[in-house]
Each structure stands twice: as structure tokens, then as C-alpha cells.
C-alpha positions in Angstrom: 203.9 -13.6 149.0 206.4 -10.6 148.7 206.2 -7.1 150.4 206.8 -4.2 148.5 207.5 -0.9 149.8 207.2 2.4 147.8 209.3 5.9 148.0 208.4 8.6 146.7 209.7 12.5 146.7 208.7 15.7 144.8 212.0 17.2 144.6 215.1 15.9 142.7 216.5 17.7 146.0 214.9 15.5 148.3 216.4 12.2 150.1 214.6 9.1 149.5 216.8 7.5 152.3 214.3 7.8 155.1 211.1 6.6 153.1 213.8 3.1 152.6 214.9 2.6 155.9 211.7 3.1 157.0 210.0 0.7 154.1 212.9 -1.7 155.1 212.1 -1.7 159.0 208.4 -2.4 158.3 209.3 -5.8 156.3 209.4 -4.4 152.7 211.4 -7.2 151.1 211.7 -5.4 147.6 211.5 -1.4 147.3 210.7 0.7 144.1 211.7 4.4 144.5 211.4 7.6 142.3 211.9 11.5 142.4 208.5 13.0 140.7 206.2 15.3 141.7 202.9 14.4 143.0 201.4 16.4 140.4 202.8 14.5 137.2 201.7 10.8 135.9 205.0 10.0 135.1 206.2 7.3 137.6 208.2 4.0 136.0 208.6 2.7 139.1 204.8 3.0 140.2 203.9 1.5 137.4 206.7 -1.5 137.4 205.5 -2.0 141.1 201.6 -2.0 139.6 202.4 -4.5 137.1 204.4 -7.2 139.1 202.3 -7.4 142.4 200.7 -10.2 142.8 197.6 -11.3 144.7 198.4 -12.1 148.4 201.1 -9.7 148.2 201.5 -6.6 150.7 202.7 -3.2 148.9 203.5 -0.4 152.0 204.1 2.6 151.8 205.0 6.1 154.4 202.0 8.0 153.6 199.3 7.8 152.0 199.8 10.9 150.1 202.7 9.0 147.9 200.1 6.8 146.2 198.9 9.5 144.0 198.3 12.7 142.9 194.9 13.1 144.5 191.8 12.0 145.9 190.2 10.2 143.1 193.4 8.5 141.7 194.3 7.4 144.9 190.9 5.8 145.7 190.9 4.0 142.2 194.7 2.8 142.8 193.6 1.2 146.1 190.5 0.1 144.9 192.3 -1.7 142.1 194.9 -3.2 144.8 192.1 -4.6 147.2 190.3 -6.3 144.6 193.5 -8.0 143.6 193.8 -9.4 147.5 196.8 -7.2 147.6 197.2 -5.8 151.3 198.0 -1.9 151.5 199.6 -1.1 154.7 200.1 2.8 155.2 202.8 3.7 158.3 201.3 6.5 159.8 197.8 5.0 159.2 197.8 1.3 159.4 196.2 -1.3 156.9 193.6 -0.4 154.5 190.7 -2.7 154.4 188.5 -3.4 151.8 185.2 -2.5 154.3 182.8 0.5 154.5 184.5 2.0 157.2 188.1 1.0 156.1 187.5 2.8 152.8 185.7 6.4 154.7 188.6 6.6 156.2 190.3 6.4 153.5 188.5 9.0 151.6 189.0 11.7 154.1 192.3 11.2 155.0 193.1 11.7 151.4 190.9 14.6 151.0 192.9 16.3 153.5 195.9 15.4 151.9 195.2 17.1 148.8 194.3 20.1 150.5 197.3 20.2 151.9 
């Protein structure tokens, strides 16, 4: 079982030196970072990270805002993840469950993330 930790910033401008230390303080054993925009589907390193976990694995990341580029992406990423037994673990939000209340939470937490 590996944890995986995720960084993501919009900018080319923007440090990705928080998001690690952070990733690295929660346990993340192995973290994939990128500049891109939230609003392109260009990310390498996503998709490595996509392609190598494995079930039983744990992938964390800050926010949930860095998963994707909006609501229905997002909820199709983590719906993906859960059915792969891969636990998602969000900082400022906790673990995402695969339950009906685990995944309405989801949905509007991310539904005020786009809007944001």
C-alpha cells in the first residue's frame, strides 16, 4: 500500500513548496506535482499518478479543488478512485467515502468550488 500525494498550481508563478510539505507531513510517501491551470486537460503527472495507483492505495491531496477542473470531472475521477478501493483523503476536508452522504458532500463542496 503506498500514499500518494498530489500538487497542483495554476500559475507557472506559483510555489508548489507548500502543497509538498504539506503532502509530505500527512504521510504521502511518493508526490506527483505539476504547474497547469485548472481549466486545461493537460496534466502528465495526473495522469502517471492515475495509471500507477493501485487498489488499497491512499492518493491525498490539499484541496479538493486540485483534482479537477470542475464538478463533473471531479465526481467521475473520485468515483473511478473509490471503485478501485483507493482511499481519497482531502486535508481541509477529510476522507472521502464511498457512502450516500460521503459523496453529497462531495458534490457540494465541489459545486462551490467551481463557483469560485
Amino acid at each position: 500500500m503506498t500514499i500518494y500525494g498530489y500538487a497542483r498550481v495554476s500559475t507557472a508563478g506559483q510555489s508548489l513548496n507548500e502543497q509538498k510539505e504539506t503532502l509530505k507531513n500527512a504521510g504521502a510517501e511518493m508526490i506527483l506535482s505539476e504547474k497547469y491551470s485548472g481549466t486545461t486537460t493537460v496534466r502528465p503527472q495526473f495522469e502517471k499518478l492515475v495509471a500507477i495507483i493501485e487498489p488499497n492505495d491512499t492518493l491525498i491531496v490539499t484541496k479538493l479543488d486540485r483534482f479537477a477542473r470542475n464538478t463533473r470531472e471531479a465526481l467521475n475521477l473520485i468515483n473511478d478512485l473509490l471503485k478501485e478501493k483507493i482511499m481519497i483523503k482531502v486535508l481541509n476536508l477529510g476522507t472521502i467515502d464511498n457512502t450516500p452522504m460521503g459523496r453529497m458532500i462531495v458534490r457540494t463542496l465541489l459545486s462551490v468550488a467551481e463557483m469560485e
